[in-house]
Wavefront OBJ file of the C-alpha trace (Angstrom):
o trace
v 78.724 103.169 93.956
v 82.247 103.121 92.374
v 82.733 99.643 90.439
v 86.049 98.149 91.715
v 87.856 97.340 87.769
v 90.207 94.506 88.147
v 93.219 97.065 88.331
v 91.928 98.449 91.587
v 91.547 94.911 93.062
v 95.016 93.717 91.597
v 96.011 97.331 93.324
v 94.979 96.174 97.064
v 95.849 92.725 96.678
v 99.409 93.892 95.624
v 99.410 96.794 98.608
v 98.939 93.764 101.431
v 100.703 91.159 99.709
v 103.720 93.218 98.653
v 106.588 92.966 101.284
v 108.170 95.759 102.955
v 110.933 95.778 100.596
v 108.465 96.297 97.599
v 106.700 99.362 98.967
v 108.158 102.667 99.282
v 108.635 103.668 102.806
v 107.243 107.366 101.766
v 103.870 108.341 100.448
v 102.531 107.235 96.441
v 101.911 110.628 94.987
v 102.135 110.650 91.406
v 99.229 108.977 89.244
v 99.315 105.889 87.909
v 101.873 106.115 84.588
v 101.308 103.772 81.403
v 104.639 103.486 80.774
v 106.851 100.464 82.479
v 107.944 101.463 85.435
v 110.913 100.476 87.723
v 109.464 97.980 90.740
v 109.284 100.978 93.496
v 107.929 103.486 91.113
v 105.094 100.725 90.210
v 104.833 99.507 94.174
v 103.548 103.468 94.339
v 101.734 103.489 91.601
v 99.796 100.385 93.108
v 99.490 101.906 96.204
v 98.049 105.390 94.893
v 95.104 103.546 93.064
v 94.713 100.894 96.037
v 94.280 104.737 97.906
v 92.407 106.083 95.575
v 90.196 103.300 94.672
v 89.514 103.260 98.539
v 88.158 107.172 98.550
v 86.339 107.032 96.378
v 84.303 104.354 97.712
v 84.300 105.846 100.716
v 84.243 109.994 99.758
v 82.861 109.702 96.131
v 83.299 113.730 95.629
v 86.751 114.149 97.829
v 90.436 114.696 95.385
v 93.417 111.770 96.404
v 96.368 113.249 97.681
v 98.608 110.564 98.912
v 98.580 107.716 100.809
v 101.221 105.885 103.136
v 100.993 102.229 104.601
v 101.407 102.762 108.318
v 101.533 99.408 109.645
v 101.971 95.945 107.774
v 100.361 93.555 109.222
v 97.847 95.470 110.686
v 97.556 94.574 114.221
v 93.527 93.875 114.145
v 93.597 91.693 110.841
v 92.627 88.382 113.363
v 89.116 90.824 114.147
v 88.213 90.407 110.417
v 89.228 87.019 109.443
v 92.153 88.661 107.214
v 94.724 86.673 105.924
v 96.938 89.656 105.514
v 96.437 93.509 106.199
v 97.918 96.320 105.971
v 97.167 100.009 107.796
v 96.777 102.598 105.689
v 97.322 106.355 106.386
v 94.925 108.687 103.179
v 95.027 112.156 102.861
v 92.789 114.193 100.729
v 90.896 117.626 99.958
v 86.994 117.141 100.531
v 84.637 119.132 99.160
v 84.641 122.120 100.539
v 88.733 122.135 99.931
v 89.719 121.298 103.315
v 93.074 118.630 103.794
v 91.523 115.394 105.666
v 93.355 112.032 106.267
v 91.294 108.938 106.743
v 92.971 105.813 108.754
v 91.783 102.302 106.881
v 92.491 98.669 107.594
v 93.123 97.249 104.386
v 92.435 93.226 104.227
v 92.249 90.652 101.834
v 91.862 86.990 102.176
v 91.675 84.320 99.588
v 89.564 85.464 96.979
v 87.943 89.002 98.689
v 88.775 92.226 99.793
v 87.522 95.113 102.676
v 88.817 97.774 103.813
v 87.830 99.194 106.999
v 87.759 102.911 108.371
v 89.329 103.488 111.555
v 89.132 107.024 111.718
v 88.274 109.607 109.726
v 87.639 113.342 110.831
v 85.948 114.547 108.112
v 82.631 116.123 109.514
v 81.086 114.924 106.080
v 80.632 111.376 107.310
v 81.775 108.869 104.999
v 79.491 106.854 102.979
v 78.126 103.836 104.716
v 76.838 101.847 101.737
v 80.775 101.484 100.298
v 80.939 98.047 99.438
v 84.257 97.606 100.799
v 83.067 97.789 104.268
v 82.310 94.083 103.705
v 84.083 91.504 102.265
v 83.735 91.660 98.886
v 84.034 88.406 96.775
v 86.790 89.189 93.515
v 88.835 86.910 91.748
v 92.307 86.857 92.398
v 94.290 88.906 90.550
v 97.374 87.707 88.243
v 100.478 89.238 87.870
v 99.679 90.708 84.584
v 96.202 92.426 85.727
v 98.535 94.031 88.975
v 101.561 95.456 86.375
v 98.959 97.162 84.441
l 1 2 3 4 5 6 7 8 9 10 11 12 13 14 15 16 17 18 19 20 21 22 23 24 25 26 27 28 29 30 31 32 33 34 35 36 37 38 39 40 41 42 43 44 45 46 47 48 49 50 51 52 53 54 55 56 57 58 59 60 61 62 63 64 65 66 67 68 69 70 71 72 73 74 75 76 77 78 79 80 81 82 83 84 85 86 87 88 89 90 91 92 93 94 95 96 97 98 99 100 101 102 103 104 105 106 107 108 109 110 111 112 113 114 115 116 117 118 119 120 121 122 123 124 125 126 127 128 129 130 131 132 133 134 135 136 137 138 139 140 141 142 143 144 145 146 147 148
C-alpha cells in the first residue's frame, strides 16, 4: 500500500476545492517543480500528484501520464456523502507499456478523502485493497502543506 504523505492529501483536497478558475482547463503534465510557481502552473502541479497519488494506489506498477478534471462537481458526489467532488479523467502506460485511462470520482468531505473508479479498461484489474476506495480519515490540509 502507497502511504498518502500530507502533500498528496493537500493535492486532492486542493483538486476538489479549487474553483474552475484555479485549474487549468487542459491536462497537468509536467512533475511537480520545487521552485514557486505561478497559481495555474501550481493548480497543475496539484492536480498531477492528486493523479498520481491516485495510480498508484490503484496501479502500484503503472507510469502517470496526465490527468484532466472532467466534471466539477461530479454529478454522483450525493451517492458518497461528498461534500465536494470532482471527475477525473487519468491516463497512463501499464505494465506491459500499453496507454490506459482510468475514470475516478474524486471526493472529500470534512476531514477524509476517496476516490472512486468508474471505469477503467485495463485488463490488469485494479487493486481492490487501495485505501482510497473508502473514506479515509486525514487531517485537513493548510495552505502551506498544499503550496508545497
Amino acid at each position: 500500500m502507497i502511504p498518502l504523505t500530507p502533500h498528496m492529501v493537500a493535492a486532492i483536497f486542493h483538486v476538489v476545492t479549487a474553483s474552475a478558475a484555479e485549474t487549468p482547463a487542459g491536462t497537468a503534465q509536467q512533475p511537480p517543480g520545487a521552485q514557486p510557481r505561478p497559481p495555474a502552473l501550481a493548480a497543475a502541479d496539484n492536480l498531477a500528484d492528486a493523479g498520481g497519488a491516485i495510480l498508484k494506489c490503484y496501479h502500484h506498477t503503472a507510469t502517470y501520464r496526465a490527468a484532466q478534471v472532467v466534471q466539477r462537481p461530479w454529478n454522483r458526489q450525493t451517492e458518497f456523502g461528498a461534500a465536494q467532488s470532482a471527475l477525473i479523467r487519468i491516463e497512463y502506460d501499464g505494465m506491459t507499456g500499453a496507454h490506459h485511462v482510468m475514470l475516478t470520482g474524486l471526493m472529500v468531505r470534512p476531514n477524509a478523502i476517496r476516490a472512486f473508479v468508474v471505469e477503467d479498461a485495463n485488463a490488469i484489474g485494479y487493486n481492490k485493497k487501495c485505501e482510497l476506495m473508502q473514506w479515509v480519515h486525514v487531517a485537513a490540509p493548510s495552505d502551506a502543506a498544499a503550496r508545497k
